[in-house]
N, C-alpha and C positions, 0 to 999 in steps of 0.2 A: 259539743265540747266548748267550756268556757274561754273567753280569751282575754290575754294578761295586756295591758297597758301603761308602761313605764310614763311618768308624768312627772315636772318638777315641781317646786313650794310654788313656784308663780303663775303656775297653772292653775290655783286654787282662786275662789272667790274669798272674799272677806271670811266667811264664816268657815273657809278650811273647807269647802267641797265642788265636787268638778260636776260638769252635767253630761249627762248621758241620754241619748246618744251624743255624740262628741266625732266631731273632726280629727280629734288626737286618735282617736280609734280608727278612723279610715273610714265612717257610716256615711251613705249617703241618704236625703230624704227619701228615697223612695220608698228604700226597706226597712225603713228607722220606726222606734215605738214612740211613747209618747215620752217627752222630756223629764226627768228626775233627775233631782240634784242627790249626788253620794259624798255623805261625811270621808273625807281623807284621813284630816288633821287629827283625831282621834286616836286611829292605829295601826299610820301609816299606810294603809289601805281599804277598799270599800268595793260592794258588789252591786251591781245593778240588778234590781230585782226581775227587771222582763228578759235581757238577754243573756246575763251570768258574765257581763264582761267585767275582768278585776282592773280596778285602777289601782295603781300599787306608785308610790315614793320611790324614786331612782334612788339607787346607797349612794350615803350621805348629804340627800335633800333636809333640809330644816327649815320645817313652819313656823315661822315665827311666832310670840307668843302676840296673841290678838290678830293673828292674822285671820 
């Protein structure tokens, strides 16, 4: 079962996206995959392709533009 991950705009790198595995999510290295960065800023949420974890925009976060 996938798990959801509320995150703000300032969570984000320059390019609008979080890395995963991720401290925001509760991972620790042991059982962690390898690191991938997931687009947020796009549409408002993004899926980690090894463990299905959603990073999802808290309502009414806003990315700035060029963020």
């Amino acid at each position: 079962m996938s798990k959801a991950v509320e995150i703000k705009a300032s969570d984000l790198n320059q390019a609008g996206e979080v890395f995963c595995p991720s401290p925001l999510a509760g991972m620790e290295l042991w059982n962690s995959h390898p690191r991938v960065y997931i687009n947020v800023s796009k549409h408002g949420e993004g899926k980690c392709p090894y463990c299905g974890t959603v990073y999802k925009l808290k309502e009414g976060e806003v990315v700035a533009h060029g963020h």
